[in-house]
N, C-alpha and C positions, 0 to 999 in steps of 0.2 A: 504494500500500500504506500501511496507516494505520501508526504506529509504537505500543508498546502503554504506556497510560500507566498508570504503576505502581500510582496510587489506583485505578484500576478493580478491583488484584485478580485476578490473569487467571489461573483455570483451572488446569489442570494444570500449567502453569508453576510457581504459590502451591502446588500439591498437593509438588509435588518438590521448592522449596526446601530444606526441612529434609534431604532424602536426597542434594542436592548440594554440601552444608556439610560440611565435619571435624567429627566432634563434639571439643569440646574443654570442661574440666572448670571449670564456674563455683567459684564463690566459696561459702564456706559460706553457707546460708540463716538469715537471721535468725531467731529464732522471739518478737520481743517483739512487744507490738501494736504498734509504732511503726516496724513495720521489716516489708517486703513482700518478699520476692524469689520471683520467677517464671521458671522456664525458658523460654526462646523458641527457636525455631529459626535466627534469622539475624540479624545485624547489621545498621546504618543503615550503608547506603551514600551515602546524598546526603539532607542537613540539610535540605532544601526539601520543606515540607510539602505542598506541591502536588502531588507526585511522589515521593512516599513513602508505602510503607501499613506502619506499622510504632507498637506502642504506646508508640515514644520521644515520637514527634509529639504524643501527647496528654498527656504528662507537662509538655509544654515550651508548648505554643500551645493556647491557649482559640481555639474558634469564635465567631462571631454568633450562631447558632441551634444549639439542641442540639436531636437527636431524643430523645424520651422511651422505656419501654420497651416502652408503647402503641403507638407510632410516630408519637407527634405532636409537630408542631416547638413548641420550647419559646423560650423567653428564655433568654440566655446573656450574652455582651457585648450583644448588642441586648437594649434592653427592649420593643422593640414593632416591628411592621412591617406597614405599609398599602399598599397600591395604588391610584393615583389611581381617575377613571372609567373612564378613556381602559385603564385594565389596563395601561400604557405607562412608567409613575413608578413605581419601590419606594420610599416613605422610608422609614429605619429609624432607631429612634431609641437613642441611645447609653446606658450606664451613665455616670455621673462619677466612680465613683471606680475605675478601674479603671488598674492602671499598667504600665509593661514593667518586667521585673527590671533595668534600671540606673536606676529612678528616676524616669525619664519619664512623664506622664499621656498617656494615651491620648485622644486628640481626635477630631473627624473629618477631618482633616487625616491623620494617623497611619493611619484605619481607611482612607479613597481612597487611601493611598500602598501600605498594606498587600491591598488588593485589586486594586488595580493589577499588583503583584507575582503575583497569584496568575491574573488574565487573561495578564500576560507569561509567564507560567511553561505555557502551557498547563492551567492546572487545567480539568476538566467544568463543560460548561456555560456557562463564562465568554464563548466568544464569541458569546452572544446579545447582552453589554452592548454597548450605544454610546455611553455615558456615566456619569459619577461625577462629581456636584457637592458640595460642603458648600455644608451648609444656614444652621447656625450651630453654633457649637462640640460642640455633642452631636447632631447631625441628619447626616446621609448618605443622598443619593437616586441610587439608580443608574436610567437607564433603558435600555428596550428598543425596539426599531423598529417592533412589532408588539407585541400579546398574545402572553407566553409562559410557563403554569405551572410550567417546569421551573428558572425563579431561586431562589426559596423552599430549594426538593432540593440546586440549586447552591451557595447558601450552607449549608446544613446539611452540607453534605457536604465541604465542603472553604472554610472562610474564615476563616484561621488570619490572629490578628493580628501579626506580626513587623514589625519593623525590618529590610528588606530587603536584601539580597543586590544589588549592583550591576550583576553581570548575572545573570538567571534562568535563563540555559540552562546555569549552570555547574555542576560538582557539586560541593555544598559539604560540606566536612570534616571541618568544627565545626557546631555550631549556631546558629539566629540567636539574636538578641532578640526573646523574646519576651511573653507575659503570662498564660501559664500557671501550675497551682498548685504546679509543681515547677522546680528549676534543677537543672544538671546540672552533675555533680560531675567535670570531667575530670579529680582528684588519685586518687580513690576506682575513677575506672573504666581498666577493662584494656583494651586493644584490641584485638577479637576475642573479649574471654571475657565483660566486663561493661560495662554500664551503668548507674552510678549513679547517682539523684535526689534531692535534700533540698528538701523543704521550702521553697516560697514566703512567708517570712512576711507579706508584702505583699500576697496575693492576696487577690482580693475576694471570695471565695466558702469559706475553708478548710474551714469546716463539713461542706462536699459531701466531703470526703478523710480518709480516714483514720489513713494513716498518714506517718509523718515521714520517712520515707525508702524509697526504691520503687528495688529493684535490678531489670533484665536479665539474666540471667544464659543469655550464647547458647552452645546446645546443639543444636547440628546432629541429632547422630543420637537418633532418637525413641524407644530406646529408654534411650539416656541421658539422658533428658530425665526417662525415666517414674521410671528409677532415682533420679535427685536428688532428686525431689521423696519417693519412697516411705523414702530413706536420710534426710531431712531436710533437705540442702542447699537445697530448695526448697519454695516453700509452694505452688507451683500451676504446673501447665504450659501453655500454649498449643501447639496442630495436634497435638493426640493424633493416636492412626490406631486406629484397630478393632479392631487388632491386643492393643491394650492395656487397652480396658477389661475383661474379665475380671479379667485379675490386678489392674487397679488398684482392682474393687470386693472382689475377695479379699484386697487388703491392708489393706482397712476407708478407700480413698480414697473421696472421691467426684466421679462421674462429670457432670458436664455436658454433653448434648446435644442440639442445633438445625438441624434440616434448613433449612441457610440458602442458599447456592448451587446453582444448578443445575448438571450436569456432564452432557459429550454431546458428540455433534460438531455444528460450526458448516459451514456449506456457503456458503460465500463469491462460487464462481463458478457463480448459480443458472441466469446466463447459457451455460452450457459453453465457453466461450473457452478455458481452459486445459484441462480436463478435463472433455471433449464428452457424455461420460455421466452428467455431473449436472447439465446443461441439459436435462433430461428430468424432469420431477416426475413422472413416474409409477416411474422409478428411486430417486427420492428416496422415495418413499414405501415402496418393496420395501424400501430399505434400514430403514426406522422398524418393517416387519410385520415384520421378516429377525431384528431385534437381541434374542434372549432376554435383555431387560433387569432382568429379575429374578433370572437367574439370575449377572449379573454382578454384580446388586449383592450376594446371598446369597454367590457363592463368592470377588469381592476385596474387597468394603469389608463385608461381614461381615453384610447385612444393615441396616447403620445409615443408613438414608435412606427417601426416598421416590418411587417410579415416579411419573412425571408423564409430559404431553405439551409440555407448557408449559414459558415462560420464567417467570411469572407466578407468583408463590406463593401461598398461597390465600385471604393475606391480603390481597391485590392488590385494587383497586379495578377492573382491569382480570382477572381472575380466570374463568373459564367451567369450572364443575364437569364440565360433557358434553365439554369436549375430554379431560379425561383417560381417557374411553372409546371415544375417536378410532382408536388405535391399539393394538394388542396384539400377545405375542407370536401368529404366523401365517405360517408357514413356506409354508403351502400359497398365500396371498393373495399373499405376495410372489415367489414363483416366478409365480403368474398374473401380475404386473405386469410382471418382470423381463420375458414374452415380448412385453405386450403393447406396454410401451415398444421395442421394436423390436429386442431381444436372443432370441431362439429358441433359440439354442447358446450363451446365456451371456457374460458383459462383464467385462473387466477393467479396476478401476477405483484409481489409485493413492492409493496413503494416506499420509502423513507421521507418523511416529513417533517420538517420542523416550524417553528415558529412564523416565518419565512413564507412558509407554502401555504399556509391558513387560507387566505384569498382567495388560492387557486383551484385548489380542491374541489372543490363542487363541481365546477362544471368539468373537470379532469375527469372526476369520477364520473358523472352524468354521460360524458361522451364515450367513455371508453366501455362501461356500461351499455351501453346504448349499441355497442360493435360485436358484444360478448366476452370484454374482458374484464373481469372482476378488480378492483385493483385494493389490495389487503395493504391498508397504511399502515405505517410503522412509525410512531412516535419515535422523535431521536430530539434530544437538546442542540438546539443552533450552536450551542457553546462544547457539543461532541461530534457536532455533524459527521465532521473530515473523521472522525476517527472511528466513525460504523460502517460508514456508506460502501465500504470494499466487501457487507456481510449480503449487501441486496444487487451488486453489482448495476444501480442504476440512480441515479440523484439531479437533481438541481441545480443550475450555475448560470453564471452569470460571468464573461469574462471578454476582457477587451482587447481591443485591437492593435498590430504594430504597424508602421509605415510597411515595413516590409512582411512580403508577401512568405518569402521564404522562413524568418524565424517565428510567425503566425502559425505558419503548417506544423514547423517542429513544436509550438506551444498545443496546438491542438491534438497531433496527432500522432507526434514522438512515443517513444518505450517511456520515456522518464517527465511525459506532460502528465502537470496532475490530473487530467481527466484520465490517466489511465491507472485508475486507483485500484484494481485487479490484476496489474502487472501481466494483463495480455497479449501476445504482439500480432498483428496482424502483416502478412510478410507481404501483402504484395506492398500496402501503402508504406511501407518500409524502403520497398523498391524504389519506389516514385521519390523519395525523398530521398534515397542515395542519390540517385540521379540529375534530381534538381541540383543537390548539392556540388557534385563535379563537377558540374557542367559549368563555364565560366560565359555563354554564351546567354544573357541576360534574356533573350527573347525566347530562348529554345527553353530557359529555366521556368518564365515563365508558361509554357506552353504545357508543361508537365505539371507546375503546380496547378492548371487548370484540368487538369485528365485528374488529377490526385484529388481533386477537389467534384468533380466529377463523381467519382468512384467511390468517393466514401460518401457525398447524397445517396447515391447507390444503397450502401450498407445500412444505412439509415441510423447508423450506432450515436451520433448527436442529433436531437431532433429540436433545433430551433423553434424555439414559436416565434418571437421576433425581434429585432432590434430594439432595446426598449432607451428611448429619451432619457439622458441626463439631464437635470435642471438644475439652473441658477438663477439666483434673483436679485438685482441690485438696484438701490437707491437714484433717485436722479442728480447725487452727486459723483457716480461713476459709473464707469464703464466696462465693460468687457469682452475681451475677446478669445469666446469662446472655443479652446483648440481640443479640436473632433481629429486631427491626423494621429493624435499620440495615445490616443485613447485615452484621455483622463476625463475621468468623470466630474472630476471637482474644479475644472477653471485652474489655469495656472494661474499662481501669485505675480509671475512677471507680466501679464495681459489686463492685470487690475489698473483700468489709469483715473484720473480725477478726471468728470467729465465737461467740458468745454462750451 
């Protein structure tokens, strides 16, 4: 069973945060330009960026590469980065004036210690490296054993520069050192209610930030979240819900939304080991004709998303417009599958639910009911989910998107992706992703992730219901811009500007 690492972002787990938190009553909102506070739904539990999704991380640690809102990797600390012939050698080459807030200049020395940290940590991707060399004082080449396009995504996604943490598996309780354009204020912040940041004056990039001081302010419950920000205490919220945007555009706020994750169930044991009846893909498929997915997404999340078949969003280099015409609802097609997969009188197949899945249930049940499949729930605690769900080999998620198409596939569809929390391999899609991976021919790679993407519609072992709307909400003293290429659900910090 894979354990689920927090940068992924995981599904419904990320959806019920905020509904498994206290709300409790932030700090008044500032309202000068110099001063930002945002309500969020939950607190940093563990200072290690590699294992954190939370927007304290980007207040405190700059990356190598930044994705842009195009979705193209940018300069950030790296100011360049090549591939030998061999596709085997990354070099990347440094900024110089770049420092840690106690003073420190950042070398490459610092940048292999600091990435080193973030392979020990488990971050994505990391374990493709087989080495970290300095170059010379501003150079850093990591390489790989083979050609693999998904370093680039791995550094973009997670290569936070800090002064590390002595062991990585710990959870840390402060923050590191790091070289970000903020430091955090542990006089100003509350524990549990705030998080407050001032102002890097050091940093090498200030221009890009706006304001001089960037509060958190965590607020569990989402509808006090909506309140703070509508009474003033807050100038923007993160993990709206559906629920809220009407009144927040009736209060003259405005709405931010981005179909950026997919949500659906993940079907883990496609082998049937655990639960024999979804080692049947022609079962799997009743369940994909079975699920009036439109209709759950119109009567719980309101409409605000989009029906897909895909993991792949459309912006995907790996993307295929004719699978989203794959599947539909088809009560009648999935009742014919149910019999011909070798159920006549109907199959009873167990499902794990948590807190999470309340919502949904009904009409899951109703429809699948409704096909001949019985579906026997399984209470599990949101707060054990990840560590039952390899007993029913099928669950809930919710998981977002990378620029690139190729480390997407390996995130969905890899031996060591947490959706494959039954540790099953399926060899051909294994194929397709060697393949991709070798191949250095960008067009031919993506031609494959589109056959692999193709082929596991096919298997029907993820079954998307839709894309469902990120929301945010902010005051008409700022603005935002909303970055849907990186997949963050929460609005970056750097997109926050004082509005004009």
């Amino acid at each position: 069973m894979k354990h689920l690492p927090l940068k992924v972002g995981a599904g419904l787990l990320a959806l019920a945060l905020p509904l498994s938190l206290a709300a409790c009553a932030g700090p008044t909102g500032e309202s000068s330009s110099s001063a930002l506070t945002i309500a969020v739904p939950f607190d940093v539990t563990n200072w290690n960026p590699a294992l954190t999704v939370n927007p304290a991380m980007e207040a405190l640690y700059d990356n190598l590469i930044d994705v842009g809102l195009d979705g193209s990797y940018q300069p950030n600390v790296a100011t360049s980065w090549e591939w030998d012939a061999a596709a085997t050698t990354l070099t990347i080459t440094l900024r110089d004036d770049v420092v840690f807030t106690d003073g420190t200049p950042v070398t490459a020395d610092s940048v292999v210690t600091a990435l080193q940290f973030q392979k020990d940590s488990g971050a994505n991707g990391y374990d493709i490296i087989t080495g970290m060399t300095v170059v010379d004082a501003h150079t850093v080449a990591l390489t790989v054993a083979s050609p693999n396009p998904g370093l680039v995504a791995a550094l973009a996604e997670s290569s936070e520069i800090v002064e590390p943490a002595a062991d990585p598996s710990a959870q840390l309780s402060s923050p590191l050192v790091g070289t970000g354009p903020y430091t955090y204020d542990a006089t100003s912040s509350v524990t549990g209610s705030s998080l407050v940041f001032q102002r890097n004056a050091d940093y090498w990039n200030k221009a890009a930030w706006d304001y001089d001081r960037i509060t958190l302010s965590i607020i569990g419950d989402a509808n006090a979240r909506f309140n703070a920000v509508q009474s003033g205490q807050a100038d923007a919220l993160q993990f709206g819900t559906p629920a809220m945007v009407k009144n927040a555009e009736g209060a003259g706020l405005t709405v931010e939304k981005a179909s950026i994750d997919w949500l659906g169930y993940n079907i883990s044991d496609w082998e049937g080991k655990v639960n024999a009846p979804l080692g049947n893909k022609l079962l799997r498929q009743a369940i994909f004709y079975a699920l009036d997915r439109d209709a759950l997404l119109q009567t719980v999340d309101l409409g605000m998303g989009t029906l897909t078949n895909q993991v792949f969003p459309t912006t995907s280099d790996a993307y295929v417009a004719a699978l989203d015409d794959v599947y539909s609802y088809d009560p009648a097609k999935a009742k014919e599958l149910v019999v011909k997969a070798g159920y006549p009188d109907g199959v009873t197949v167990p499902i794990p639910a948590s807190e999470a899945d309340r919502p949904y249930q009904p009409l899951i049940e109703q429809n699948l009911k409704d096909v001949g499949i019985t579906v026997q729930w399984q209470s599990v605690p949101l707060s054990d989910y990840f560590n039952a769900v390899d007993k029913y080999g099928v669950f809930s998620m919710r998981l977002s998107s990378s620029p690139s198409a190729y480390f997407d596939a390996v995130r969905n569809f890899g031996t060591s992706s947490v959706l494959n929390q039954n540790d099953e391999v399926d060899q051909t899609a294994q194929d397709f992703l060697e393949k991709a991976r070798l191949t250095s021919d960008e067009a031919e790679r993506n031609g494959i992730l589109q056959q692999l993407n193709a082929y596991m519609v096919d298997q029907a072992t993820i079954i998307p219901w839709y894309r469902v709307d990120a929301i945010a909400v902010t005051n008409s003293k700022v603005t935002l811009d909303f970055e849907t290429a990186q997949g963050s659900a929460m609005g970056l910090l750097r997109n926050y500007h004082p509005a004009k």
